[in-house]
C-alpha angles and dihedrals in degrees: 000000000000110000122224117271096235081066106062098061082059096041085043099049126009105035089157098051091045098048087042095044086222137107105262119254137205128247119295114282095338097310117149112232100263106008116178116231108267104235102242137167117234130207124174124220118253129177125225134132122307130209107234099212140160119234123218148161117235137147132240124253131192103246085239139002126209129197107212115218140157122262089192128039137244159081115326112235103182141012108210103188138048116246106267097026116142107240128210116225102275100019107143112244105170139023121199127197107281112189097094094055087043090054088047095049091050089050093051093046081052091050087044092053089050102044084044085064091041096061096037088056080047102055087045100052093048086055088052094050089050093052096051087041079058093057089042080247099128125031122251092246087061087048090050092054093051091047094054093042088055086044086049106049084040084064095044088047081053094061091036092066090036084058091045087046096051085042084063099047085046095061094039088058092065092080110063126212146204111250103188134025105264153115125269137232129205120332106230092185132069142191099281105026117112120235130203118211125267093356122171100240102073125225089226149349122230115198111196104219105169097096100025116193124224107207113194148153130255122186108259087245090079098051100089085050095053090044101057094036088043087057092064096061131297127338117235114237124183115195126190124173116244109285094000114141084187114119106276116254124247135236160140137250112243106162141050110179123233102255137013118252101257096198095051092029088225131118115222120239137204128199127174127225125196081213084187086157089060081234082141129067129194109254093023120124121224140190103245126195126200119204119204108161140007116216106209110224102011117165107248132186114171120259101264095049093072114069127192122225133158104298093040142275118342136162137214117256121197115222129212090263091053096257126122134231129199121254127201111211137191107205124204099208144302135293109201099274091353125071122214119233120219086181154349104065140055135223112274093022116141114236131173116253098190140338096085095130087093094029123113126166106291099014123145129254148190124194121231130174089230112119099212114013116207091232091073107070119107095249086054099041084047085059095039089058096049092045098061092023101125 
């Protein structure tokens, strides 16, 4: 039996809608037939305290840095320590030839010794002409003499003991010492070479690296902030060097400078750190992070869990059938890694952490523990799609 024509263009083109009587539809929300669940990893929001901080790049300085050089000259006779050893306070590092200095310091004790008699005849014969001006036996003028020459080889016997004392400063300056606790750079002097006092090119430099300063800039907008929280005891600063996994280092803040930097509109920091790891190196930068405050029972949700699209920033929450919606968020600041949210989402919800490459309003997912699925790469995202396009 021929069937009527009005019927063929149903038959040909639209099966589903004739045997069901209704329009035809496309898949649910957006959701592709047979979509595969989109790998995902899921975290929940919880709320705890927060640190509010301020996050910064600085570099690291040697709380001070001393340039060795001889007070005396000579010849260098020995080198005590390897270049890049750490020195204690006192430690000898060079010895320079002594026996000049020797030879000076034994004349000046000679000269000591004879100005010493001198003085002593002196003072004896002062108290004999006193005693004779007594009787009437010698004229004033006699006495006068005696007195001035006593006065004068007291004086003498003065500098005498001032030229033993340098001659002894002298000697004791060829060893060389460490002043300050440190670690040392290159030795530009060796045994043999001849040094001048006081030159300009040092022996050595000593970096004192235990503590260690970070020395770092804030925008001026937080000023007012550090100064009032700074008032009620120290300020908590974490320092790690750039792409270092290693723990942070703490510290604390110890110095605001006296006037904000009007052509960057930022006020330099200092924080000390004891460094006693040696986890932090003079010259390195660092990534700092000030902590002014903590807010007790803030939302959190880490950093990569909230996305930014056109109309702001939104999440994906994962619904009871293992689908995920899409959440818009308004989010207060941020918390070091974490982010605080003012809205949007409530303690104990499921949101997505990572994984959103494959994800649309209502697709499927399944969690996995894995950090970075295969699946997500463009070119895989790109066959995935074909595959399941309609």
């Amino acid at each position: 039996m021929r069937l009527p024509w009005v019927l063929i263009p149903c038959l040909a083109f639209a099966p589903a809608a004739c045997t069901s009587g209704a329009p035809a539809t496309p898949a649910a929300a957006g959701k592709p037939p047979g979509a595969m669940p989109a790998p995902v990893r899921l975290v929940k929001a919880a709320r705890r305290n927060a640190p509010v901080v301020i996050d910064a790049v600085g570099a690291i300085e040697a709380a001070s840095t001393v340039s060795i050089n001889a007070r005396v000259g000579g010849e260098v006779l020995r080198v005590h320590f390897r270049e890049g050893a750490m020195v204690r306070k006192g430690d000898l590092l060079f010895t320079l030839d002594a026996r000049p200095y020797e030879a000076a310091l034994q004349d000046a004790k000679a000269r000591l010794a004879r100005d010493e008699i001198l003085s002593r005849n002196a003072q004896d014969e002062l108290k004999r002409t006193g005693t004779l001006l007594e009787q009437k036996l010698i004229p004033q003028d006699v006495h006068d003499r005696m007195k001035a020459s006593a006065a004068a080889q007291e004086a003498a016997l003065a500098a005498a003991r001032a030229a033993v004392t340098r001659a002894e400063l002298d000697l004791g300056w060829t060893l060389i010492r460490a002043p300050v606790d440190g670690r040392t750079g290159d030795i530009l002097v060796h045994a043999g070479n001849v040094v001048k006092a006081n030159d300009t090119q040092p022996m050595v430099v000593i970096r004192q690296v235990r503590p260690l300063m970070a020395r770092f800039a804030v925008p001026e907008a937080h000023l007012a902030a550090i100064r009032e929280t700074s008032r009620g005891g120290e300020l908590a600063v974490e320092a790690v060097p750039g792409g270092s996994r290693a723990p942070p280092s703490r510290g604390v803040l110890t110095f605001i400078d006296s006037a904000v930097n009007a052509s960057t509109g930022t006020i330099a920091l200092k924080a000390s750190f004891a460094n006693e790891d040696d986890a932090l190196w003079p010259g390195q930068y660092v990534n700092v992070r000030l902590t002014l405050a903590e807010e007790k029972d803030a939302l959190l949700l880490p950093v990569q869990a909230v996305q930014q699209g056109q109309q702001g920033s939104y999440v994906y929450l994962v619904r009871p059938d293992n689908t995920v919606e899409m959440r818009p968020v308004r989010t207060a600041r941020y918390s070091g890694d974490e982010v605080v949210i003012a809205s949007g989402v409530a303690e104990g919800d499921t949101v997505v952490l990572d994984g959103h490459l494959r994800l649309y309003p209502g697709a499927p997912v399944k969690a996995v523990e894995r950090e970075a699925p295969v699946s997500e790469t463009p070119a895989a995202v790109a066959t995935a799609a074909q595959g399941t396009a309609p």
